[in-house]
PDB file of N, CA, C and O in Angstrom, chain B, residues numbered from 101:
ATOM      1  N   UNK B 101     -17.284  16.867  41.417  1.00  0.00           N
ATOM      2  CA  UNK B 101     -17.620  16.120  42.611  1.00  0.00           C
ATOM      3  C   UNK B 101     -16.383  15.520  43.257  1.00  0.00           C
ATOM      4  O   UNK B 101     -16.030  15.612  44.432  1.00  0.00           O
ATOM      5  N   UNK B 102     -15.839  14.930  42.318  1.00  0.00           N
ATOM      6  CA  UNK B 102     -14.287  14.550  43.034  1.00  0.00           C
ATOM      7  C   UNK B 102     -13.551  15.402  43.915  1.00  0.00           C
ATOM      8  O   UNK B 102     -13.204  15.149  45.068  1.00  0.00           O
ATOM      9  N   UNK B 103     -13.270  16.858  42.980  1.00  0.00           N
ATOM     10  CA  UNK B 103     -12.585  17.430  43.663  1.00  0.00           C
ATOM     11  C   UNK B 103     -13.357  18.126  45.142  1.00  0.00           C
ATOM     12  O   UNK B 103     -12.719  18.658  46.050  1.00  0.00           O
ATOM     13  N   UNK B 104     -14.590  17.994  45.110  1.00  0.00           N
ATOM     14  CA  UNK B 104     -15.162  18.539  46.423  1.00  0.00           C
ATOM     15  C   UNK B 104     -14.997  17.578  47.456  1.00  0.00           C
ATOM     16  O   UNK B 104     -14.742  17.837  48.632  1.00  0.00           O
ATOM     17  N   UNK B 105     -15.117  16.734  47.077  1.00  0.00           N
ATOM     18  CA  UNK B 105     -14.491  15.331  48.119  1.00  0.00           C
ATOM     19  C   UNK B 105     -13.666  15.249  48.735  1.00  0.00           C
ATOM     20  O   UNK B 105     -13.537  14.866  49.898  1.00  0.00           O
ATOM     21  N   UNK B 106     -12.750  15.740  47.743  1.00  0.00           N
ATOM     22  CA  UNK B 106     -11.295  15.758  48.139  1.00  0.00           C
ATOM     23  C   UNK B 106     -11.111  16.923  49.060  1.00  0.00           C
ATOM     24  O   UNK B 106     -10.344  16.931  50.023  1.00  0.00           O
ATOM     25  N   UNK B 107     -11.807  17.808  48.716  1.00  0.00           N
ATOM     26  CA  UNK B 107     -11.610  19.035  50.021  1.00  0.00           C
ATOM     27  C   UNK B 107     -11.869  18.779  51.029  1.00  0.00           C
ATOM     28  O   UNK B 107     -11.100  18.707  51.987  1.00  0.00           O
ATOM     29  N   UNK B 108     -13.490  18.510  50.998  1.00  0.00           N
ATOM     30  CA  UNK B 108     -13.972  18.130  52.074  1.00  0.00           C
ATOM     31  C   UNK B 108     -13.372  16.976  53.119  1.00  0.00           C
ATOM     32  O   UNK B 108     -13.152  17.166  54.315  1.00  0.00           O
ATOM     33  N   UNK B 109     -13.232  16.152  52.631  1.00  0.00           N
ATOM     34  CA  UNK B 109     -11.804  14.843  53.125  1.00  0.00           C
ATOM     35  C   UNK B 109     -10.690  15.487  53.845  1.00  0.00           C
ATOM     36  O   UNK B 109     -10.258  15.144  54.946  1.00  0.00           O
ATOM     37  N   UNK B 110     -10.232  16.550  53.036  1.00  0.00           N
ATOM     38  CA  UNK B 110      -9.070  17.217  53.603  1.00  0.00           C
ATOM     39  C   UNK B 110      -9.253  18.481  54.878  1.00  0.00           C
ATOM     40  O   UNK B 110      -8.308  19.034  55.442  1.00  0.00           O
ATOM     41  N   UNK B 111     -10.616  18.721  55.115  1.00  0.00           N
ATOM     42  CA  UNK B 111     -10.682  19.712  56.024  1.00  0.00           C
ATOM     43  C   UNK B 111     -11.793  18.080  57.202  1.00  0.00           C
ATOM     44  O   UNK B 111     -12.956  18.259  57.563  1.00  0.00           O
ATOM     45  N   UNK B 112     -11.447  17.498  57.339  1.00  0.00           N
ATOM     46  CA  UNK B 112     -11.530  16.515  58.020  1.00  0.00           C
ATOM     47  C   UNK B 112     -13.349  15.959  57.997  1.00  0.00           C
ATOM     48  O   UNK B 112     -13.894  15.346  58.914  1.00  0.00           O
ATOM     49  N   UNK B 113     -13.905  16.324  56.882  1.00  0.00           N
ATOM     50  CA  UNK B 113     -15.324  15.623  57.032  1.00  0.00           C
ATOM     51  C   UNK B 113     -15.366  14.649  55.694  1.00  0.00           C
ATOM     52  O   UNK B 113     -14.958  14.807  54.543  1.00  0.00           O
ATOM     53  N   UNK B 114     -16.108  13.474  56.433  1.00  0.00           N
ATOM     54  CA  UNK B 114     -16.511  12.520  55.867  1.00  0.00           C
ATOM     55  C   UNK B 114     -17.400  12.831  54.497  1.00  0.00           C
ATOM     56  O   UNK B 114     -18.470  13.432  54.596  1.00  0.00           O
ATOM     57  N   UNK B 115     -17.032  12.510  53.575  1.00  0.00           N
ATOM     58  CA  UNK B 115     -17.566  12.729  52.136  1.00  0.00           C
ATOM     59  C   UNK B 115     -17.493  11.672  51.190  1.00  0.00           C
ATOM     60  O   UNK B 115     -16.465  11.036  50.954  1.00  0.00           O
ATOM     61  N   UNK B 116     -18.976  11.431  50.466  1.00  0.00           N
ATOM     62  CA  UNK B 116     -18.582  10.416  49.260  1.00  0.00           C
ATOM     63  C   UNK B 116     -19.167  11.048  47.718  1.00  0.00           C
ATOM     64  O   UNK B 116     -19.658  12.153  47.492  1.00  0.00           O
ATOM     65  N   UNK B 117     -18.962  10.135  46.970  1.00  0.00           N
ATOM     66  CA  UNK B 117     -19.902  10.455  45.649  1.00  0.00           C
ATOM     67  C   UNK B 117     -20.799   9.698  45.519  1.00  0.00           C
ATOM     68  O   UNK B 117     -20.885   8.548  45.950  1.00  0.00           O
ATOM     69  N   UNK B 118     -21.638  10.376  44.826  1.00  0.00           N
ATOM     70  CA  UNK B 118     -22.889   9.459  44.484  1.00  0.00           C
ATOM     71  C   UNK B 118     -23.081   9.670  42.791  1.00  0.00           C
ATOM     72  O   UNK B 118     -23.095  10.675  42.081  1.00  0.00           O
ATOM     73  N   UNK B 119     -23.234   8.088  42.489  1.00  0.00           N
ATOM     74  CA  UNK B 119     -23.532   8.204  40.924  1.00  0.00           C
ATOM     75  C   UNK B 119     -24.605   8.029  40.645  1.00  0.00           C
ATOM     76  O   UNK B 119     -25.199   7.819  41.703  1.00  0.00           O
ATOM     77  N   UNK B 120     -25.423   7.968  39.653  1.00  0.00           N
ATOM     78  CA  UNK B 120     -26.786   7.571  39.201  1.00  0.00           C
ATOM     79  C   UNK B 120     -27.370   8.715  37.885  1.00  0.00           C
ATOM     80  O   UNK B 120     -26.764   9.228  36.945  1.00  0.00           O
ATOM     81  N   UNK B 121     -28.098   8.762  38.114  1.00  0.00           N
ATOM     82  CA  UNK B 121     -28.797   9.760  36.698  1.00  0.00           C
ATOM     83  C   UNK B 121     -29.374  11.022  37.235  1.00  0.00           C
ATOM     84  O   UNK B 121     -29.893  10.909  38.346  1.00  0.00           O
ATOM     85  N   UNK B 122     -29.395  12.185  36.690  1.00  0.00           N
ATOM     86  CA  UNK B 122     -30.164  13.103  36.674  1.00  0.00           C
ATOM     87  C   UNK B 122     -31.557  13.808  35.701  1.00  0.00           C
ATOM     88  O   UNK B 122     -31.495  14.059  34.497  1.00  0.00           O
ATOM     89  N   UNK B 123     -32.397  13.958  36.321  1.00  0.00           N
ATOM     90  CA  UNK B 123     -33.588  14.430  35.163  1.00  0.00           C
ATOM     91  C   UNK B 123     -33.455  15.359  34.612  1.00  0.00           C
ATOM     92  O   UNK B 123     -33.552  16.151  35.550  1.00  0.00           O
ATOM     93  N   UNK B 124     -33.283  15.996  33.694  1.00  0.00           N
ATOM     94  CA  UNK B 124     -33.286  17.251  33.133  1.00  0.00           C
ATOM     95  C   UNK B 124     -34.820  18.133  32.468  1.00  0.00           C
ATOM     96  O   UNK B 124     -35.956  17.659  32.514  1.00  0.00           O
ATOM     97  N   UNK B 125     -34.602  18.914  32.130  1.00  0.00           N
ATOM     98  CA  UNK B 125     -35.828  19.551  32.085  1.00  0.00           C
ATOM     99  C   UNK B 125     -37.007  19.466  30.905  1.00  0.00           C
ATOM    100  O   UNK B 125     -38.196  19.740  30.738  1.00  0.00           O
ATOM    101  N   UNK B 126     -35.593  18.766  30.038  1.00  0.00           N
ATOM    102  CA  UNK B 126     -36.121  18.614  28.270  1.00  0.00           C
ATOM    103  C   UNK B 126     -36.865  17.114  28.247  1.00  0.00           C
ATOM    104  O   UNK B 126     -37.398  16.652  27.238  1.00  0.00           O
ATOM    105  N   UNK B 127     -36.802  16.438  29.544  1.00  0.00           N
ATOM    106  CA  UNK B 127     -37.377  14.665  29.493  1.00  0.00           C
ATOM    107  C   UNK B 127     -36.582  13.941  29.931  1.00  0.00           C
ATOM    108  O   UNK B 127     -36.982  12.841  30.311  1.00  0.00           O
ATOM    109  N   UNK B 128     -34.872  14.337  30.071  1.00  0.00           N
ATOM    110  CA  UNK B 128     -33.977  12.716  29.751  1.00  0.00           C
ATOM    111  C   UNK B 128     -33.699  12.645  31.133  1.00  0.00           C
ATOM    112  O   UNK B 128     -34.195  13.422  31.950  1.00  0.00           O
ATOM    113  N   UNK B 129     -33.057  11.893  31.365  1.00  0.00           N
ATOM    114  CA  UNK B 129     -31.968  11.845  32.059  1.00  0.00           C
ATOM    115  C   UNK B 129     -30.748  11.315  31.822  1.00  0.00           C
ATOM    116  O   UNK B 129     -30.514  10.199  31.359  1.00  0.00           O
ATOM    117  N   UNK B 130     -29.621  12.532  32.306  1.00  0.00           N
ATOM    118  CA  UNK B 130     -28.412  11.952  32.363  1.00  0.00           C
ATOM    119  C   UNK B 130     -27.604  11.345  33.665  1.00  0.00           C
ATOM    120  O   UNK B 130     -27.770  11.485  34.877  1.00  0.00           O
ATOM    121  N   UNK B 131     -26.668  10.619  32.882  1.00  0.00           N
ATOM    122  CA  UNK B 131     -25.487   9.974  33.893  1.00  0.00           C
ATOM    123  C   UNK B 131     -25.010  10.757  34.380  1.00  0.00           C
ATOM    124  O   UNK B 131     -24.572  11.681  33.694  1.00  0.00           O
ATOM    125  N   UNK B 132     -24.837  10.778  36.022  1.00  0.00           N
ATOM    126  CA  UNK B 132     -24.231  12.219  36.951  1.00  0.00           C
ATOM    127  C   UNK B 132     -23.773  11.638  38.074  1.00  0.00           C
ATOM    128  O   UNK B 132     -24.006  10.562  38.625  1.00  0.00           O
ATOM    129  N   UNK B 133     -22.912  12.775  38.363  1.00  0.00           N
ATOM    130  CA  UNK B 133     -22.212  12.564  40.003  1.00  0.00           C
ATOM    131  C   UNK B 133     -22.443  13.615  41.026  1.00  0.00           C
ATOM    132  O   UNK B 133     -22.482  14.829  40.826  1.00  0.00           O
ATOM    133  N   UNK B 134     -22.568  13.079  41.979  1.00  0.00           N
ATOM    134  CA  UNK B 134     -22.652  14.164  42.953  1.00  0.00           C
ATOM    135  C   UNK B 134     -22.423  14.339  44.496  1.00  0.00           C
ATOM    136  O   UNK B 134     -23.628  14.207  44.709  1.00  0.00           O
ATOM    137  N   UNK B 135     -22.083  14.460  45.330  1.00  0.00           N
ATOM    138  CA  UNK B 135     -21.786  14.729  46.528  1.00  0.00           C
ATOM    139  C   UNK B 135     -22.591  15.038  47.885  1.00  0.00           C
ATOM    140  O   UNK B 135     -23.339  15.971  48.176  1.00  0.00           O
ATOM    141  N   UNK B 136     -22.031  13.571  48.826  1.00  0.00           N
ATOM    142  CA  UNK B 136     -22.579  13.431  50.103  1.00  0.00           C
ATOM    143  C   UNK B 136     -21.656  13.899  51.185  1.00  0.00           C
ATOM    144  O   UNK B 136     -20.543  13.374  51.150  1.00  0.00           O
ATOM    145  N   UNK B 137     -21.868  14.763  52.134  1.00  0.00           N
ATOM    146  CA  UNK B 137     -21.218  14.845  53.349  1.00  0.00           C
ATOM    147  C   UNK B 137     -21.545  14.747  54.213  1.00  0.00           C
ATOM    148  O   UNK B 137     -22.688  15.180  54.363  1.00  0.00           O
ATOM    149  N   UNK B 138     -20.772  14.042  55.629  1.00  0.00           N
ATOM    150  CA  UNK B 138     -21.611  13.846  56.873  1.00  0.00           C
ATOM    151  C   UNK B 138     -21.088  14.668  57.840  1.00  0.00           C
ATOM    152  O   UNK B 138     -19.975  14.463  58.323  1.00  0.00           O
ATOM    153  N   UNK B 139     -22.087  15.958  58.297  1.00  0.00           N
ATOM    154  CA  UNK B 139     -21.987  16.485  59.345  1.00  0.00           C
ATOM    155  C   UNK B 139     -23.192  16.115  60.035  1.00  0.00           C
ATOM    156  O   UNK B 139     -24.111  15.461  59.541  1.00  0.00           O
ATOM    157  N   UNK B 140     -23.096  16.875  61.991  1.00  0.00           N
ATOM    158  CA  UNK B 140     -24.725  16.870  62.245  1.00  0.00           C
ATOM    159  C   UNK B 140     -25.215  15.574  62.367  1.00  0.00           C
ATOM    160  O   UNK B 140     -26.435  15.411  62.352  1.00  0.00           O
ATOM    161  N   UNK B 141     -24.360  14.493  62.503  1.00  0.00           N
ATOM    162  CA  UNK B 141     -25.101  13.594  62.624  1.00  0.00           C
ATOM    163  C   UNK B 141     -25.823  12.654  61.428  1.00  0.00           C
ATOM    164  O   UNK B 141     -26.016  11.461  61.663  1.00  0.00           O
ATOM    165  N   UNK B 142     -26.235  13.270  60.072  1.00  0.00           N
ATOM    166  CA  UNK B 142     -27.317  12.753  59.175  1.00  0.00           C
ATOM    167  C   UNK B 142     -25.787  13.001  57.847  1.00  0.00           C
ATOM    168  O   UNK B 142     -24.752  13.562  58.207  1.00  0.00           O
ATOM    169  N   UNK B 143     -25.965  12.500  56.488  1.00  0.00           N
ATOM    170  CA  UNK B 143     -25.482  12.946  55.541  1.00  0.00           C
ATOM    171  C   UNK B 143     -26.850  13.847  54.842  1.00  0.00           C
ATOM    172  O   UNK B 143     -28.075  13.734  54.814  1.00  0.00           O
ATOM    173  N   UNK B 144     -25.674  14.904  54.250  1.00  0.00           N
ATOM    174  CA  UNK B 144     -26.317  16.199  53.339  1.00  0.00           C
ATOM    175  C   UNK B 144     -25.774  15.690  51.953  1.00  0.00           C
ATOM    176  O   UNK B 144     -24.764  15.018  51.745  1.00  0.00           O
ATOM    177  N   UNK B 145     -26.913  16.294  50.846  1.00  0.00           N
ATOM    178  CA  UNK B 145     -26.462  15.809  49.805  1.00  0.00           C
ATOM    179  C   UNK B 145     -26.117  17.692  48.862  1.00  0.00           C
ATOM    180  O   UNK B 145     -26.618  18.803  49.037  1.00  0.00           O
ATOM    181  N   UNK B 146     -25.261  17.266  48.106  1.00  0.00           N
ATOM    182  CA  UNK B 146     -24.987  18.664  47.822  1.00  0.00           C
ATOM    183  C   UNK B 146     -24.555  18.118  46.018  1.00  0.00           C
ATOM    184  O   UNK B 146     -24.130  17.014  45.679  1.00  0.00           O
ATOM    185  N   UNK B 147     -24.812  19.169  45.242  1.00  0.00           N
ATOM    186  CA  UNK B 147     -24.272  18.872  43.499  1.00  0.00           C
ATOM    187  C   UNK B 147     -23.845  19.963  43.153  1.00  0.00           C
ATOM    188  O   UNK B 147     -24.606  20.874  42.827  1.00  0.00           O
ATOM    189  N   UNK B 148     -22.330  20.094  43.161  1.00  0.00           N
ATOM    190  CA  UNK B 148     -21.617  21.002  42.917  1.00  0.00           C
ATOM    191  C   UNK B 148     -21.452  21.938  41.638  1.00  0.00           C
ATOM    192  O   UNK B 148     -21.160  23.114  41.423  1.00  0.00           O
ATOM    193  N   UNK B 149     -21.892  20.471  40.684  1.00  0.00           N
ATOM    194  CA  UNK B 149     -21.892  20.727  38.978  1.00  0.00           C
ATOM    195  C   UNK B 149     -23.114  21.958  38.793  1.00  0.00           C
ATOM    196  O   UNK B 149     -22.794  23.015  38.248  1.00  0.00           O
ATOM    197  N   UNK B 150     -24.204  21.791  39.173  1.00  0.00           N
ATOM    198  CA  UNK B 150     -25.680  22.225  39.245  1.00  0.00           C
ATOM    199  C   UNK B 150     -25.885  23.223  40.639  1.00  0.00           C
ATOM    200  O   UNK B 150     -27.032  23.670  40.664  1.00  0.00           O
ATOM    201  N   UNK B 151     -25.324  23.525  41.413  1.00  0.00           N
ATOM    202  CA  UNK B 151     -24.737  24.193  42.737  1.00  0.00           C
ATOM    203  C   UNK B 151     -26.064  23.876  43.316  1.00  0.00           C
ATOM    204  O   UNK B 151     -26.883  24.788  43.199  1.00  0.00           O
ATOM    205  N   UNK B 152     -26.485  22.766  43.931  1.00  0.00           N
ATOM    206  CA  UNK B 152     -27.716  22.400  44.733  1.00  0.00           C
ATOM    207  C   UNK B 152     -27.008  22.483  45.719  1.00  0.00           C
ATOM    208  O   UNK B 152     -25.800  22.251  45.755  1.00  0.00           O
ATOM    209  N   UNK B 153     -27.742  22.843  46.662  1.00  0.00           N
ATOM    210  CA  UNK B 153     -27.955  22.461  48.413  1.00  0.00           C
ATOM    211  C   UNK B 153     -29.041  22.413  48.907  1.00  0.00           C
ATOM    212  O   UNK B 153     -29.245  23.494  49.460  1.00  0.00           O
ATOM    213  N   UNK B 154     -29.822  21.789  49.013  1.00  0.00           N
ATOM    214  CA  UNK B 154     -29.358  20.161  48.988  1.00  0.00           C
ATOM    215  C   UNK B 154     -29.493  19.827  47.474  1.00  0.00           C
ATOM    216  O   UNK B 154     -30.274  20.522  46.825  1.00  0.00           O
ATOM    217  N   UNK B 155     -28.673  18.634  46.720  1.00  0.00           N
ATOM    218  CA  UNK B 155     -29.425  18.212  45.459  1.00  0.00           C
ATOM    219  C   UNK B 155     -30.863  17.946  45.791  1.00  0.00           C
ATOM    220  O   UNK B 155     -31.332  17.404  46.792  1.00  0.00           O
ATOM    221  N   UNK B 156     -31.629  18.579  44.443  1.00  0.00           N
ATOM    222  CA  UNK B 156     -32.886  17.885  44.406  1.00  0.00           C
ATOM    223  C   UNK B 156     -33.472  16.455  44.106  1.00  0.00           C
ATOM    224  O   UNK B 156     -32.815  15.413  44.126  1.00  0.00           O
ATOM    225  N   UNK B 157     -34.599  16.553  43.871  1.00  0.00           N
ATOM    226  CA  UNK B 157     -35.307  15.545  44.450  1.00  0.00           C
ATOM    227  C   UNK B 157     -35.203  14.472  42.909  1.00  0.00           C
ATOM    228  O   UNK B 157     -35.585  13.313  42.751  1.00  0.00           O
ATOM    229  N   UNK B 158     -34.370  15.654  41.714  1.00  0.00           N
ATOM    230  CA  UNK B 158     -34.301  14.405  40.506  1.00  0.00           C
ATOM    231  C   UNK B 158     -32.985  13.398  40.148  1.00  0.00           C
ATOM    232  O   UNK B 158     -32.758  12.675  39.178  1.00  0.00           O
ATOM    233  N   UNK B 159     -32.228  13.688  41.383  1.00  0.00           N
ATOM    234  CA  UNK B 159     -31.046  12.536  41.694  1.00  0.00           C
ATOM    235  C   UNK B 159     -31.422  11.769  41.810  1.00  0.00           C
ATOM    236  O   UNK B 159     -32.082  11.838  42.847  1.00  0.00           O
ATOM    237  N   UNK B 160     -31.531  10.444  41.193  1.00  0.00           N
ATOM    238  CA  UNK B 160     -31.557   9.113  41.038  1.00  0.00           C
ATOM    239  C   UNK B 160     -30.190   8.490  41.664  1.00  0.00           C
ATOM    240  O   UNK B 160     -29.207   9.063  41.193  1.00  0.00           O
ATOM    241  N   UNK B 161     -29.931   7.679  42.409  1.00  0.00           N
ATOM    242  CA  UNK B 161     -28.735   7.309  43.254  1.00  0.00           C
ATOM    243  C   UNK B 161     -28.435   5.485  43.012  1.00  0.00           C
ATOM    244  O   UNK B 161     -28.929   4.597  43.706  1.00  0.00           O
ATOM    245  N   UNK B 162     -27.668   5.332  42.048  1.00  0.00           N
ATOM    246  CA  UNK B 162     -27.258   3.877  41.540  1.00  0.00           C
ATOM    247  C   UNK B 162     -26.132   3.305  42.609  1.00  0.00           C
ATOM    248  O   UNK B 162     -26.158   2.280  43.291  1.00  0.00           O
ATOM    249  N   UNK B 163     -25.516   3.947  42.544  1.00  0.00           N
ATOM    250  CA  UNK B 163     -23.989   3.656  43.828  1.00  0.00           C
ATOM    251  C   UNK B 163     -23.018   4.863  44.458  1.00  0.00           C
ATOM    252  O   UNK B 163     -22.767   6.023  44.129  1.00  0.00           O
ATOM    253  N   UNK B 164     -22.683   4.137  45.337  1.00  0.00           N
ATOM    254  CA  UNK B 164     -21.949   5.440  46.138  1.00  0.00           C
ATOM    255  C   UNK B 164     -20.330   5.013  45.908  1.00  0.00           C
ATOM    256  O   UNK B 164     -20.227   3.789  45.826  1.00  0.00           O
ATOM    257  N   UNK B 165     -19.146   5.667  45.793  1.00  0.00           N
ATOM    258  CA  UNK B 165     -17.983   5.130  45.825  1.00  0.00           C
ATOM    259  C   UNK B 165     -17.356   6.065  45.012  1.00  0.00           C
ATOM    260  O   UNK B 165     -17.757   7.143  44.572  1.00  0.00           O
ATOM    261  N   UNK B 166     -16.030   5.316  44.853  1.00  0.00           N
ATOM    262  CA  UNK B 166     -14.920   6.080  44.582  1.00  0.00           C
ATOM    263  C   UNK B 166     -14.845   5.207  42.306  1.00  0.00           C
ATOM    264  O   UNK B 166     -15.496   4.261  41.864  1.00  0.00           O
ATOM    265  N   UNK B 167     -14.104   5.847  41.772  1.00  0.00           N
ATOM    266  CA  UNK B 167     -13.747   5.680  40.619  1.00  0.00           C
ATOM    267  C   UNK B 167     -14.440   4.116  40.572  1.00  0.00           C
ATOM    268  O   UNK B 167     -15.535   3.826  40.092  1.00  0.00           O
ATOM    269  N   UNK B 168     -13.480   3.228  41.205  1.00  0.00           N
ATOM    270  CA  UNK B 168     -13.828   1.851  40.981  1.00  0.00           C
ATOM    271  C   UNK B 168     -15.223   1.470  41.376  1.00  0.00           C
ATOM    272  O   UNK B 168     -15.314   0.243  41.337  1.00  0.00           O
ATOM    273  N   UNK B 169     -16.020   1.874  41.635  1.00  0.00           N
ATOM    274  CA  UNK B 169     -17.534   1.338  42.095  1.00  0.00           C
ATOM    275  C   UNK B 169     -18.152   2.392  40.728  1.00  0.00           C
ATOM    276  O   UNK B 169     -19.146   1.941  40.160  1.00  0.00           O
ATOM    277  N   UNK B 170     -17.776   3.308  40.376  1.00  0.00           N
ATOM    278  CA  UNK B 170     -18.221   4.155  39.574  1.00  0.00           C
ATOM    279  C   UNK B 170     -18.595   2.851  37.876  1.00  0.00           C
ATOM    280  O   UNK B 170     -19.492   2.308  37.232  1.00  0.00           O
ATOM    281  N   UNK B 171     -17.064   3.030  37.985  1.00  0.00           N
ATOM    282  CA  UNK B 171     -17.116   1.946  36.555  1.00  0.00           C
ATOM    283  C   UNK B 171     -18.310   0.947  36.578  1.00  0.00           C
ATOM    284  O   UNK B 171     -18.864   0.708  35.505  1.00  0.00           O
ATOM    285  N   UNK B 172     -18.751   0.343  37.717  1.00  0.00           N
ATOM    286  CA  UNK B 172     -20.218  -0.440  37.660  1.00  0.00           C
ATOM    287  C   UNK B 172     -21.214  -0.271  36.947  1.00  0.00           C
ATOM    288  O   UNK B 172     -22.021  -1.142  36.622  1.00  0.00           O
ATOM    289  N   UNK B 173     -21.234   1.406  36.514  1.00  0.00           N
ATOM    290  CA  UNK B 173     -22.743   1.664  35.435  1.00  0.00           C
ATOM    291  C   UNK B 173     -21.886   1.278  34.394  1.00  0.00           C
ATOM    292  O   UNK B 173     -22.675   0.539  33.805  1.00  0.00           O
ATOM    293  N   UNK B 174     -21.269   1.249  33.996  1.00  0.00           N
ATOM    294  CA  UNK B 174     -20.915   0.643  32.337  1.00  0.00           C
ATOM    295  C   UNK B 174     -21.193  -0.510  32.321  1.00  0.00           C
ATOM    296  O   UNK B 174     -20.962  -0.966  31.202  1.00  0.00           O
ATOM    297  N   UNK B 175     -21.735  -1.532  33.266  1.00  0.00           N
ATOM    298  CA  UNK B 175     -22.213  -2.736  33.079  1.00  0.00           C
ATOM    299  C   UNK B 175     -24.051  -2.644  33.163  1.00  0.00           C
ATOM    300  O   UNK B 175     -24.659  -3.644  32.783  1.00  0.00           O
ATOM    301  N   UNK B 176     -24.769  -1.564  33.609  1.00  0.00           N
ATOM    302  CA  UNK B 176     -25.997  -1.547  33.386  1.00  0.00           C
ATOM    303  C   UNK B 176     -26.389  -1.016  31.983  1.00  0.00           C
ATOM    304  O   UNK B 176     -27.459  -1.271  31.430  1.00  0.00           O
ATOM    305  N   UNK B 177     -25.661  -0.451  31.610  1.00  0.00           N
ATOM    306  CA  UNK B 177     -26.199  -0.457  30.158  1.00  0.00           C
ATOM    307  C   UNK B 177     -27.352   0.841  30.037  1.00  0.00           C
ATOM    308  O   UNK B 177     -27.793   1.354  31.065  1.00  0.00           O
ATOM    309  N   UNK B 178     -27.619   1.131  29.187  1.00  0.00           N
ATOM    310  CA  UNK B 178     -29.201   2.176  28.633  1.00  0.00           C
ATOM    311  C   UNK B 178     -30.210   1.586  29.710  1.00  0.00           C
ATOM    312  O   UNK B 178     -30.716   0.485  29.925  1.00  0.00           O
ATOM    313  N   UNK B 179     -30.255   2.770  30.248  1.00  0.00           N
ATOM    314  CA  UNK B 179     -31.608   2.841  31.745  1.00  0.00           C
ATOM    315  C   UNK B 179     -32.798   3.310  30.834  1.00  0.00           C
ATOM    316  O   UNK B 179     -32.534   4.136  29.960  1.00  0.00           O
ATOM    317  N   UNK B 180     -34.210   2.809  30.977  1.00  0.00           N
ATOM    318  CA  UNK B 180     -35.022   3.589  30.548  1.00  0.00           C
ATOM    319  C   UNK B 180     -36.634   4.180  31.545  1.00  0.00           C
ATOM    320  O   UNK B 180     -37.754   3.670  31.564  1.00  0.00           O
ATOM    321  N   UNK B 181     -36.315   4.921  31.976  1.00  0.00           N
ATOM    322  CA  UNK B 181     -36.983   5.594  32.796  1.00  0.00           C
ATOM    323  C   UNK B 181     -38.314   6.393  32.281  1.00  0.00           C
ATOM    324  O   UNK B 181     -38.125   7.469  31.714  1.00  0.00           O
ATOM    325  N   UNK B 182     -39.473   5.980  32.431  1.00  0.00           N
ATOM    326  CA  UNK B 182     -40.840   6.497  32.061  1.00  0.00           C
ATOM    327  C   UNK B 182     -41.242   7.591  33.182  1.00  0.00           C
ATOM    328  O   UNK B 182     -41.718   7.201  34.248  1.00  0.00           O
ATOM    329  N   UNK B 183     -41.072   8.761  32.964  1.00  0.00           N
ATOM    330  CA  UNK B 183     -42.121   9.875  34.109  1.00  0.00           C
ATOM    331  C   UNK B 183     -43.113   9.387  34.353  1.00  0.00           C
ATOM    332  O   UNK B 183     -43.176   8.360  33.678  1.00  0.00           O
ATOM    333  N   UNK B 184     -43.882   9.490  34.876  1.00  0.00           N
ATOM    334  CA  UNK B 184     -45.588   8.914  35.032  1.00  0.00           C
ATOM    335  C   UNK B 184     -46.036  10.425  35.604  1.00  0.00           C
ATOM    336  O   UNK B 184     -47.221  10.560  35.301  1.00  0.00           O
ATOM    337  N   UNK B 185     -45.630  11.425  36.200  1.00  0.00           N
ATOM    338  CA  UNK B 185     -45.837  12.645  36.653  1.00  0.00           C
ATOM    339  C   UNK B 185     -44.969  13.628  37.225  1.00  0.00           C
ATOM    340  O   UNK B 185     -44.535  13.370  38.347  1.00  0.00           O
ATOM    341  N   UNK B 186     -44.737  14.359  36.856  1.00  0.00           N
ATOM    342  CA  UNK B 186     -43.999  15.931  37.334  1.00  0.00           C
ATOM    343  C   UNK B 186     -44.708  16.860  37.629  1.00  0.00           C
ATOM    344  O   UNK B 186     -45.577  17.414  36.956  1.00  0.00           O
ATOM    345  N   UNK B 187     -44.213  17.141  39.068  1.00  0.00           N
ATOM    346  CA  UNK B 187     -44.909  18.549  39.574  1.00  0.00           C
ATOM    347  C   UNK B 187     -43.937  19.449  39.814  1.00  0.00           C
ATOM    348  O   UNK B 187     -42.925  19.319  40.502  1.00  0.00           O
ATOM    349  N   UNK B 188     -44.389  20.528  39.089  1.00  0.00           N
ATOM    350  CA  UNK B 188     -43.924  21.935  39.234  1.00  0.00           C
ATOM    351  C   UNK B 188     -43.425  22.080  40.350  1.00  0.00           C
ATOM    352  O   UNK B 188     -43.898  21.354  41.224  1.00  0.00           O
ATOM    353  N   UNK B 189     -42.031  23.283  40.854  1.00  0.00           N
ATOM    354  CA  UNK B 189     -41.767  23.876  41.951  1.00  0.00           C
ATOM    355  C   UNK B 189     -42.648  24.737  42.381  1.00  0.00           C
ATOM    356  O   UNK B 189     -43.196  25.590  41.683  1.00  0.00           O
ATOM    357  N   UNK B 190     -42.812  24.557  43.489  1.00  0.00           N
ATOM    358  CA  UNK B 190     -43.476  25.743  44.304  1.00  0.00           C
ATOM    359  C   UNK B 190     -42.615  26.952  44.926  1.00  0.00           C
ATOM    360  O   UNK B 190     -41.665  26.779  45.689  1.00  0.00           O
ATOM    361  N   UNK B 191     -43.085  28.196  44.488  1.00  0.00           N
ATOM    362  CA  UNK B 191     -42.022  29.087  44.800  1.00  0.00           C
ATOM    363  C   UNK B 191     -42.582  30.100  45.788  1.00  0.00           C
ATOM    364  O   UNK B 191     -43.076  31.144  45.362  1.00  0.00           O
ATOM    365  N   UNK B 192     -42.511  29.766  47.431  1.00  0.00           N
ATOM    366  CA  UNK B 192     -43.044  30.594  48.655  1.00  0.00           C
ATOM    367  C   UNK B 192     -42.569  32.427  48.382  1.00  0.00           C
ATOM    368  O   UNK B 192     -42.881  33.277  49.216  1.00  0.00           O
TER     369      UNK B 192
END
């Protein structure tokens, strides 16, 4: 995610990271980063690690920023997140 930032930054569009958790498929979620850019008017969210466009809908979004805003989840500590329901993709 960094380094897409950094591209993106460098070919002149506005880009940040986004930290927070991701759901995975086995139950958990992990701690993840991932990438906002603003074209068009709106920001697009994109996860380079996982090659979403757009990231999906199991990005959880704690803070946006650079390294130093990042370090902030080491002060929240063990998140514990209960599903209450998951629905399947629909595939047109």
């Amino acid at each position: 995610s960094t380094l897409f930032v950094a591209l993106a930054r460098a070919l002149g569009i506005p880009a940040r990271i986004n930290v927070g958790v991701v759901y995975r498929e086995d139950g958990y979620f992990l701690y993840h980063a991932w990438v906002q850019c603003f074209t068009g008017g709106r920001w697009h969210t994109f996860d380079p690690t996982f090659g979403q466009c757009p990231a999906d809908a199991a990005h959880i979004k704690f803070l946006s920023g650079s390294i130093d805003k990042q370090v902030q989840l080491l002060r929240i500590g063990q998140v514990k997140i209960d599903v209450l329901e998951a629905i399947e993709k629909c595939h047109l």
